[in-house]
N, C-alpha and C positions, 0 to 999 in steps of 0.2 A: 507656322510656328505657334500662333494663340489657338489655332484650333488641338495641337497636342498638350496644353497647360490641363485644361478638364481630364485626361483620359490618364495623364501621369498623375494628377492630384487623387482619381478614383484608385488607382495602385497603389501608394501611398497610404491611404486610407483604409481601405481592406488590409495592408501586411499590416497596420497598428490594431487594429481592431479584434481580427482574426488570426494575427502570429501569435498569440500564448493559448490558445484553443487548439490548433494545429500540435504547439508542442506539447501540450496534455497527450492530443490522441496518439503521437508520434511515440512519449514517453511509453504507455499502455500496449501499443502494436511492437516496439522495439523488444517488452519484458514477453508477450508473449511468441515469438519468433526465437528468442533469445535464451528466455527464462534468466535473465538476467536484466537489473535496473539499480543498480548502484549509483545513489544521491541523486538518482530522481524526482524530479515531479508527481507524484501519483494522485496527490490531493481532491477529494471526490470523485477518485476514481470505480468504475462499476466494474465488477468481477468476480459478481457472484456466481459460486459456480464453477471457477478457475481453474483448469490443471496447471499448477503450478509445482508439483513436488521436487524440490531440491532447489527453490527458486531460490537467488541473491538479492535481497533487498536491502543491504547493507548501507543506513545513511539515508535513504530514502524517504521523501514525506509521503506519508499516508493518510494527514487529516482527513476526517471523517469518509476513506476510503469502505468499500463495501466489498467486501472477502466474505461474506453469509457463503456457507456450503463449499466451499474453496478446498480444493488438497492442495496443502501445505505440506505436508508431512516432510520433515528437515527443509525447511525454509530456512533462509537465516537474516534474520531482522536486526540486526546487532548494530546498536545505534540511530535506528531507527525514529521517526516520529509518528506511532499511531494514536494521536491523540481522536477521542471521538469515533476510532474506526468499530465496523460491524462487523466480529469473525463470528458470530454467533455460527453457531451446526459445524465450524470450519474442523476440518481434520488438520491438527495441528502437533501428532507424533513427532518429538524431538527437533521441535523447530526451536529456533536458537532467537530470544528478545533478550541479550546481556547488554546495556547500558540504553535499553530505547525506553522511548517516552510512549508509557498506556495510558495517561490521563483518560478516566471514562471512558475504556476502550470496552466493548460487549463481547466478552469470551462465553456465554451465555451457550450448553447444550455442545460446547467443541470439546473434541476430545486434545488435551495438554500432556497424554502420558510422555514422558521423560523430556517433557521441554526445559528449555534452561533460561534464568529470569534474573540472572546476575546483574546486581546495580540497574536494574529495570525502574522507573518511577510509576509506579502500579495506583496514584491518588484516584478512586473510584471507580477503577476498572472494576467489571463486574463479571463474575465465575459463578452464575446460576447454573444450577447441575451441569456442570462441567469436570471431565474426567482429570485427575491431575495423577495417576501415578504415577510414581519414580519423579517426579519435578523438583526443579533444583531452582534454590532462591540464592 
């Protein structure tokens, strides 16, 4: 009996330590199988590079998440939290940001044409040569 207290405390230990890590990658492997992560996890997530087109990100945290180079193109972010996120290069054609949070998010070199930014909170996002036609605020 005393020699199984060590090997249940090591198990124990590991799922506190290593369970919100698991569900990161879990959150990240779930959106790309799926193309769907509604009020997820994604926060620091890497995924640059991403085929995502038509992904659901609805509600979802994306703190300082990394989307650089990502197809997006009609994604829908609506409600969202990218605060700090990098879309920089991201193809972002009629992705849908209506009530998410871009605090300092880098839209920097993505293409924006006919995204929609309704009730978005935009404080310091930054739009260096970024294509914006048709874009609805």
């Amino acid at each position: 009996m005393y020699e199984l207290k060590p090997v249940i405390c090591a198990i124990v230990i590991s799922l506190i330590f290593f369970g919100s890590v698991t569900a990161e990658e879990d959150a990240e492997r779930r959106l790309l199988e799926t193309n769907k992560c509604v009020e997820c996890d994604l926060n620091n997530a890497e995924l640059e590079g991403a085929k995502l087109r038509k992904a659901d990100f609805s509600g979802a945290y994306l703190y300082r998440a990394n989307l650089e180079y990502a197809d997006l193109r009609g994604a829908n972010f609506t409600g969202a939290d990218l605060s700090n996120a990098r879309l920089r290069g991201a193809d972002l054609r009629n992705a849908i940001f209506n009530g998410a949070i871009l605090k300092y998010t880098n839209f920097g070199d993505a293409d924006l044409s006919g995204a929609s930014f309704v009730d978005a909170k935009l404080r310091g996002a930054r739009f260096a040569n970024t294509k914006v036609d048709g874009i609805q605020f």
